[in-house]
ROTIDREN-801258 format. One record per residue: residue in one letter; x, z, y of N, C-alpha, C, O, CB in turn. Coordinates in pm, 1 decimal. Each point is the difference from the previous one (the first is absolute). Glycine has a CB too. Layout:
residues N
{rec A {X Z Y} {X Z Y} {X Z Y} {X Z Y} {X Z Y}} ...
***
This chain:
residues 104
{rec X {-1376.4 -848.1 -795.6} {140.3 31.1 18.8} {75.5 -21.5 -129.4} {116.3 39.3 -8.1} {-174.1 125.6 186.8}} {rec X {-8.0 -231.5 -291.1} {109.7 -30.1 -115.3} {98.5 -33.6 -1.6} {15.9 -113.4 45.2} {-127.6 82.9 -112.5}} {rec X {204.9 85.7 29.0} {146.8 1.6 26.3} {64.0 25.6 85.9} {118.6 -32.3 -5.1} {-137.0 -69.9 -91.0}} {rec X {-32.3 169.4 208.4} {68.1 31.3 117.7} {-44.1 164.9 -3.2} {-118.8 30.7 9.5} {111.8 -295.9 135.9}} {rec X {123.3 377.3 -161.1} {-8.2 139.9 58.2} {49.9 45.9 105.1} {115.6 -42.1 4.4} {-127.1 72.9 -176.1}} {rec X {-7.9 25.1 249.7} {25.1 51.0 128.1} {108.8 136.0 -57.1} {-27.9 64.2 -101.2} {-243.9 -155.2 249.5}} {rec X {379.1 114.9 -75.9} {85.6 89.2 -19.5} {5.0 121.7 60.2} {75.6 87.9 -41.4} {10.5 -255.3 -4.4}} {rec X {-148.1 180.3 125.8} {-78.2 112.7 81.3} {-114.0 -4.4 46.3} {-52.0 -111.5 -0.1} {215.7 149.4 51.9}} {rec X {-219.1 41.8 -13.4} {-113.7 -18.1 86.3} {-21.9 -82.7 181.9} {56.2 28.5 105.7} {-64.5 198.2 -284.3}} {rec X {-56.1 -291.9 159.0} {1.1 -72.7 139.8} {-189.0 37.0 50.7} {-99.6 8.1 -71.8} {339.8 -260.9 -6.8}} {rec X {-224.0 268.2 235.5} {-125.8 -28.8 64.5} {1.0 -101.5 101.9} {83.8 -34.3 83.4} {-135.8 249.4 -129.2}} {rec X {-149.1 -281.8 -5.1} {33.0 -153.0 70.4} {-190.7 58.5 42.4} {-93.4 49.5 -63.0} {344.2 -312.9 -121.0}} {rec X {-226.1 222.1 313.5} {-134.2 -3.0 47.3} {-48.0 163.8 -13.1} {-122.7 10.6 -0.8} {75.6 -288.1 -81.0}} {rec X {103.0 375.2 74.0} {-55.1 120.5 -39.3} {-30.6 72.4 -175.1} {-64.5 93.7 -47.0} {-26.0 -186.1 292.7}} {rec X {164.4 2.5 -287.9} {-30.4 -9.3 -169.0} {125.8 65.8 -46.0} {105.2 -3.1 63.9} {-249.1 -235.6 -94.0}} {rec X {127.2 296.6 -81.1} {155.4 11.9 -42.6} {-7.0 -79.6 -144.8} {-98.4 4.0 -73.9} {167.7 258.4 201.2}} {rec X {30.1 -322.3 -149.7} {13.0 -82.5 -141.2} {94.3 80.1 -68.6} {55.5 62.0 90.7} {-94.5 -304.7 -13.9}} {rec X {74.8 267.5 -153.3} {111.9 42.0 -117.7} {57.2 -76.3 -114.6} {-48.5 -113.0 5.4} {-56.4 289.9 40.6}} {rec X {174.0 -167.8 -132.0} {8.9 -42.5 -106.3} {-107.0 -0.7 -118.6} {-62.2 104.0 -21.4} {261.0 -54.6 117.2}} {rec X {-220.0 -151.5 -165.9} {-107.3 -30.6 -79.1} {-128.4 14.4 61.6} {-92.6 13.4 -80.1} {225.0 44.7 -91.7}} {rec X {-165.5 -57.4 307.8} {-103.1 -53.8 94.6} {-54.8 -136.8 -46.2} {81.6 -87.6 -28.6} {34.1 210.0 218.5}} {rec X {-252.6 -147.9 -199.5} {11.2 -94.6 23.2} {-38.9 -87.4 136.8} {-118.6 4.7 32.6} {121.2 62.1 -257.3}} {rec X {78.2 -137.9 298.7} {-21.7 -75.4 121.0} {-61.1 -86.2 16.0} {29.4 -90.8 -77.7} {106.0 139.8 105.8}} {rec X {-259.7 -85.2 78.3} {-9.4 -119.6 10.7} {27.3 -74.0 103.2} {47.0 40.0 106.4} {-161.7 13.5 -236.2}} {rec X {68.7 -230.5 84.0} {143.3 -84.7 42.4} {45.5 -23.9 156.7} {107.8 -45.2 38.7} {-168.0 -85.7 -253.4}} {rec X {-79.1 184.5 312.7} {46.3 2.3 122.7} {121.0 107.1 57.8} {82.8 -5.6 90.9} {-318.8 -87.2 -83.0}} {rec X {195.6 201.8 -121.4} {115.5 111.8 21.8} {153.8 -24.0 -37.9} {106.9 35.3 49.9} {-299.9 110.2 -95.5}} {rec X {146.3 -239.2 -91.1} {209.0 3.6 -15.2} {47.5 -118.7 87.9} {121.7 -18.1 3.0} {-84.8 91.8 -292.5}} {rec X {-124.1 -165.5 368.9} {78.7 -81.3 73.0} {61.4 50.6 106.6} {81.0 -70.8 59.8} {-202.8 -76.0 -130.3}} {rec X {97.4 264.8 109.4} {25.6 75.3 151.0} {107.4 79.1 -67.6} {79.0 38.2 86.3} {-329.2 -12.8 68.2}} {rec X {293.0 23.7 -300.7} {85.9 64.9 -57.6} {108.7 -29.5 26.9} {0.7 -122.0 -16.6} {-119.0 154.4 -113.4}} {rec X {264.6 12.7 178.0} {151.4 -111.2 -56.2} {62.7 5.1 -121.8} {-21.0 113.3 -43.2} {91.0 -97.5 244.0}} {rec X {-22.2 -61.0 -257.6} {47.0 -52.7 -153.6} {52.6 160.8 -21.5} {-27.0 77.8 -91.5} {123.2 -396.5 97.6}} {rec X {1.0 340.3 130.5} {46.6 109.6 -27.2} {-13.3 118.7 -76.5} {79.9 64.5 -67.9} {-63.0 -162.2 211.0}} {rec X {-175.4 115.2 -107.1} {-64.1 137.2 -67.5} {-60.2 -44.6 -154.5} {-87.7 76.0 -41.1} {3.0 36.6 305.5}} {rec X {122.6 -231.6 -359.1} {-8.8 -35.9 -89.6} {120.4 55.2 -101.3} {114.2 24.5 38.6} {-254.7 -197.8 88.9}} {rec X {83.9 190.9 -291.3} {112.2 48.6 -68.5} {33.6 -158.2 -32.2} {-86.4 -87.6 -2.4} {26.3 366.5 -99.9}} {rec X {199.9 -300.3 78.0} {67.2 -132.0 -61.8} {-47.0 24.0 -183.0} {48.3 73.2 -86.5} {211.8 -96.7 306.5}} {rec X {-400.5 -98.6 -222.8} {-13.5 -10.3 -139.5} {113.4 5.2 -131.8} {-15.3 77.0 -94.8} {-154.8 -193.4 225.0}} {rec X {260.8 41.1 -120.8} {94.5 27.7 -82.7} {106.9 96.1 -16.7} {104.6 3.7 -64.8} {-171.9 -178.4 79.3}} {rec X {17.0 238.0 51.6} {75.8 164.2 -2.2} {-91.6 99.3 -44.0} {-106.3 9.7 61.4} {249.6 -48.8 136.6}} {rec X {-113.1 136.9 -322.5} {-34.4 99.5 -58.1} {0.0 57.2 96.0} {65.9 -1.0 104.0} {-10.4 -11.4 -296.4}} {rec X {-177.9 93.5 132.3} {-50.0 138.5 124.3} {74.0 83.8 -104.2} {-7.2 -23.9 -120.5} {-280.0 -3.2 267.3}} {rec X {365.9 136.2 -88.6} {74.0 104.6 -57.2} {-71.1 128.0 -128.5} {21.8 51.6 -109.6} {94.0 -110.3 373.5}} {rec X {-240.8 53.7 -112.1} {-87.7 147.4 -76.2} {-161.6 -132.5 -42.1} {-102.5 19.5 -65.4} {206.6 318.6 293.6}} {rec X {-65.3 -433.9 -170.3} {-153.3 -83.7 -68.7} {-132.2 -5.2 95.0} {-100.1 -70.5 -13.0} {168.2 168.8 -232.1}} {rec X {-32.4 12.3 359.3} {-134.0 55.7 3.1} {28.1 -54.0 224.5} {-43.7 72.3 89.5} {-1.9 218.3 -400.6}} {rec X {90.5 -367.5 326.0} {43.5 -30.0 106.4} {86.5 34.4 106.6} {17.1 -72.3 98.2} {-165.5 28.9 -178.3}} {rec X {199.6 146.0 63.1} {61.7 122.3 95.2} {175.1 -46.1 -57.0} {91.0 19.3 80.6} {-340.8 238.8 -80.1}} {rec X {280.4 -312.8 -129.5} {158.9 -1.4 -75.1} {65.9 -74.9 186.7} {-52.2 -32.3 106.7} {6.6 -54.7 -505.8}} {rec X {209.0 93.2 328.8} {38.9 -3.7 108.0} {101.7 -175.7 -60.3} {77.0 -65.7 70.0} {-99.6 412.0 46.6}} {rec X {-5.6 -365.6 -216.8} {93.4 -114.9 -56.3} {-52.4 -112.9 99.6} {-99.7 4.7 72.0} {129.7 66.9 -354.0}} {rec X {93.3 -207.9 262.7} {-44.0 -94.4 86.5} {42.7 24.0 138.4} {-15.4 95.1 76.7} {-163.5 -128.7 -223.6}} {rec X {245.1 -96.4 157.9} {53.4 -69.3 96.2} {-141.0 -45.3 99.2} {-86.3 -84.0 -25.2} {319.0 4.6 -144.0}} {rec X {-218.1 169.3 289.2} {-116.3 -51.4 109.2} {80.4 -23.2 110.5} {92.5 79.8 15.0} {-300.8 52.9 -83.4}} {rec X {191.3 -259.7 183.8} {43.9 -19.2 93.2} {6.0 139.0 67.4} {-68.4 92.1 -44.4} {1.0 -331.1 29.7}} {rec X {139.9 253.3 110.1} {-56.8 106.5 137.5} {-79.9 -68.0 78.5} {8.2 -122.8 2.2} {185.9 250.1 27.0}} {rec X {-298.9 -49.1 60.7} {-135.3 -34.5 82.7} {139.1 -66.5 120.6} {120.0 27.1 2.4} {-403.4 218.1 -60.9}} {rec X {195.9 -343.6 151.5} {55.8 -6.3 97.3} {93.8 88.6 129.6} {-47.4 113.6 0.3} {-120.3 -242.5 -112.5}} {rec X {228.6 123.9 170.4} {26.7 130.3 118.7} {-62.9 -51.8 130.4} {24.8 65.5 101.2} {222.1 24.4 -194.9}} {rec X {-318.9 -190.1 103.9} {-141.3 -9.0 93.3} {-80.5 -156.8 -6.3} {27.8 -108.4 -51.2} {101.6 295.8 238.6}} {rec X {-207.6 -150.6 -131.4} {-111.6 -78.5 -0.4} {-97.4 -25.5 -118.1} {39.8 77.1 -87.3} {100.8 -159.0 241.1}} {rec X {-240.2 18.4 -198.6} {-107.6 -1.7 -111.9} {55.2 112.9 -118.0} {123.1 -0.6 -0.9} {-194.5 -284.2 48.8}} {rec X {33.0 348.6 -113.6} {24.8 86.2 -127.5} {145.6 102.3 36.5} {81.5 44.3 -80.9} {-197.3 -266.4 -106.3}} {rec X {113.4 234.7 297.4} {126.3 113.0 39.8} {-20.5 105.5 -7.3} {102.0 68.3 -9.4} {-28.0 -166.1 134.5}} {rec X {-235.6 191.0 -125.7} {-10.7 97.9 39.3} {14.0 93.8 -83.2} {68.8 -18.6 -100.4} {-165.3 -72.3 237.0}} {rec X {27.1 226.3 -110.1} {63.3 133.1 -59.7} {-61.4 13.7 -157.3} {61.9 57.3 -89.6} {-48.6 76.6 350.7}} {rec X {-141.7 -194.6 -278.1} {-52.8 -33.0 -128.6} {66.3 -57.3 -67.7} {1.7 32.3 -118.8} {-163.7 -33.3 180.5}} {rec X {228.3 -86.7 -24.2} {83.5 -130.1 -125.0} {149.5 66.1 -32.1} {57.9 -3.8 -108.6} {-168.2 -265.4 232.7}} {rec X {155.1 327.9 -7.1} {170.7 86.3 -67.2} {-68.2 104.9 -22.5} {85.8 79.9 37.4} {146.1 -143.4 97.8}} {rec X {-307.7 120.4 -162.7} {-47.7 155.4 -74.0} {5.6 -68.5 -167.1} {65.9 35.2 -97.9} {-282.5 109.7 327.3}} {rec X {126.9 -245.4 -212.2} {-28.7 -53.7 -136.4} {144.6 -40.2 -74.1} {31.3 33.1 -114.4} {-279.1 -128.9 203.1}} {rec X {327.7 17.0 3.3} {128.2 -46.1 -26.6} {102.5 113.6 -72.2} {82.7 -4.2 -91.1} {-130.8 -159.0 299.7}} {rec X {-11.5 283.0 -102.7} {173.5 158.3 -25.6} {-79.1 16.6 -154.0} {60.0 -3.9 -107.4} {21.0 235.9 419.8}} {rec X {-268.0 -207.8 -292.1} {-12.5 76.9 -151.3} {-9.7 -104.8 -72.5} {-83.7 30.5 -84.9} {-33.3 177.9 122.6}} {rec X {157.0 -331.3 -60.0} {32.0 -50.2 -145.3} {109.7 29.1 -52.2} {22.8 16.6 -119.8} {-133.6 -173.1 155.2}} {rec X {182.0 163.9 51.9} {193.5 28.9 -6.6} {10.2 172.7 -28.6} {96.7 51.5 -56.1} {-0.7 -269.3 289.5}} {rec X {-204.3 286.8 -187.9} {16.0 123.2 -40.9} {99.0 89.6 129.7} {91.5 82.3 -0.3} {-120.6 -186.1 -285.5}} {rec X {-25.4 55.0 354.0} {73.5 28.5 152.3} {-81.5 93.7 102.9} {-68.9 -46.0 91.0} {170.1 -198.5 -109.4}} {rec X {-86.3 365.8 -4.9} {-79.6 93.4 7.6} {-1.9 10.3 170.0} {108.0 12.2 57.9} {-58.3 103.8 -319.2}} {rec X {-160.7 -120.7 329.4} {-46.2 -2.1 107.7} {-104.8 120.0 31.8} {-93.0 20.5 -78.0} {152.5 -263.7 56.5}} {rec X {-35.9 347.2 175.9} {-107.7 40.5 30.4} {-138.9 -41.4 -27.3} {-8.3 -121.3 -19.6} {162.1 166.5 137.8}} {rec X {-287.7 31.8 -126.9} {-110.9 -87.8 10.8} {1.0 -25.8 199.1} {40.6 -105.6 48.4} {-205.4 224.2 -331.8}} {rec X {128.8 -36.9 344.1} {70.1 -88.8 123.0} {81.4 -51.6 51.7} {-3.1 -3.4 123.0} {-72.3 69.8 -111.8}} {rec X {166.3 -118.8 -71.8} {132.8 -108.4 84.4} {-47.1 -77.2 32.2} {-105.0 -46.1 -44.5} {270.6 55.3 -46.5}} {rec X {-75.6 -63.3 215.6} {-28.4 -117.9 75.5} {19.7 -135.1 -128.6} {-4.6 -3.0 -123.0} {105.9 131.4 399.9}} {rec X {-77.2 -231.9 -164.0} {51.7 -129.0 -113.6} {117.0 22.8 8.1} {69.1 -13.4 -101.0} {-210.9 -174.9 118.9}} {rec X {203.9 232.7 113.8} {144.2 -5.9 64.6} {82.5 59.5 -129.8} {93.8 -44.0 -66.4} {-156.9 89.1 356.1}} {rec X {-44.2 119.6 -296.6} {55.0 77.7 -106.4} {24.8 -77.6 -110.0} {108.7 13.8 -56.0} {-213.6 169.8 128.9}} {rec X {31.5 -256.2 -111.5} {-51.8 7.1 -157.1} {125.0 -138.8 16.1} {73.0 5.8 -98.9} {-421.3 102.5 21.6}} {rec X {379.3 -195.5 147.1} {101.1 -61.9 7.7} {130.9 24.6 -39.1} {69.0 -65.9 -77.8} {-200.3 21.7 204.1}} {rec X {153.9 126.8 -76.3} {127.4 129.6 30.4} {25.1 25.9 -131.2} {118.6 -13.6 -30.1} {-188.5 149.2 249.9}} {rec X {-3.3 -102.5 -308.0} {-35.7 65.6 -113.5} {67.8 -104.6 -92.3} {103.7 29.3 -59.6} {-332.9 105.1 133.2}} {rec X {168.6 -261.3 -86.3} {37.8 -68.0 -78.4} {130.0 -96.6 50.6} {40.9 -87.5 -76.4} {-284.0 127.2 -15.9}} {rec X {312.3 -17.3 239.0} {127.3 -16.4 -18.0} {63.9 61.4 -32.0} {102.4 -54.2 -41.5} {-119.1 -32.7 132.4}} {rec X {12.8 260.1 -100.1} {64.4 94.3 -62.5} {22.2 -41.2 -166.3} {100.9 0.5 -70.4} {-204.9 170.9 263.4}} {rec X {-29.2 -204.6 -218.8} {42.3 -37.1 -159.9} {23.2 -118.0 -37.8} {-13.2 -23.5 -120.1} {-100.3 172.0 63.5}} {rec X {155.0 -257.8 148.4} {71.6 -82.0 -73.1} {-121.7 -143.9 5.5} {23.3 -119.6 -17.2} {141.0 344.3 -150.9}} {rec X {-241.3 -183.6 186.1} {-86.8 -147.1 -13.5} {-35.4 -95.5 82.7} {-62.6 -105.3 -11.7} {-10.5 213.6 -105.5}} {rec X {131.0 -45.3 213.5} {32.9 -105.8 141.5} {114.3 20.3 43.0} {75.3 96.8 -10.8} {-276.0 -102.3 99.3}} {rec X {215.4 -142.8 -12.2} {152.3 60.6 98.8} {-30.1 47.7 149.2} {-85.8 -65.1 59.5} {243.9 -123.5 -180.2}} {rec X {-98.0 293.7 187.5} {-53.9 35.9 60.2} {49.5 -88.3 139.1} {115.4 -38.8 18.4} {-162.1 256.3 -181.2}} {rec X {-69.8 -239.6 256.7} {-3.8 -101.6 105.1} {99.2 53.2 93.5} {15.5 119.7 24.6} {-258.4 -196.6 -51.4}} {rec X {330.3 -51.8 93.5} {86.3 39.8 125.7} {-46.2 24.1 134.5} {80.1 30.5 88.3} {53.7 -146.6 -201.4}} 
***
């Protein structure tokens, strides 16, 4: 996984990966970019969790839409979410704060 950190935790196959995990390569192909930190962006606190950096938003459906990838998405942004919210929720959440527009 050199050069590539994961920005939250993701599970693939029953595994959980985290930041400074190291992955192997059948696992990060099934990964989406999404749950990647953007190399040229400083990590805030260093330690993977900072919230600096410009990250796309996850899709609002199909491949990489689900409740794992906007959990990961609200806590880089620091977008404080139940530990059980839906995605719907955790959606909601981050149109409240600004990092999406919210759908018609």
């Amino acid at each position: 996984m050199r050069g590539r950190r994961l920005i939250a935790y993701v599970h693939v196959g029953g595994v959980a990966y985290g930041p400074g995990d190291e992955i192997p390569a059948d696992v990060l192909r099934r990964i989406g970019e999404h749950a990647f930190a953007d190399p040229e962006v400083d990590d805030d606190q260093g330690d993977g969790t900072g919230s600096g950096g410009d990250v796309e938003a996850p899709p609002r459906s199909g491949r990489g839409s689900g409740e794992a990838a906007w959990r990961a998405f609200a806590e880089q942004h620091s977008v404080e979410v139940a530990a059980d919210a839906s995605r719907e929720d955790i959606v909601a959440a981050c149109e409240a704060a600004g990092l999406v527009e919210r759908e018609e």
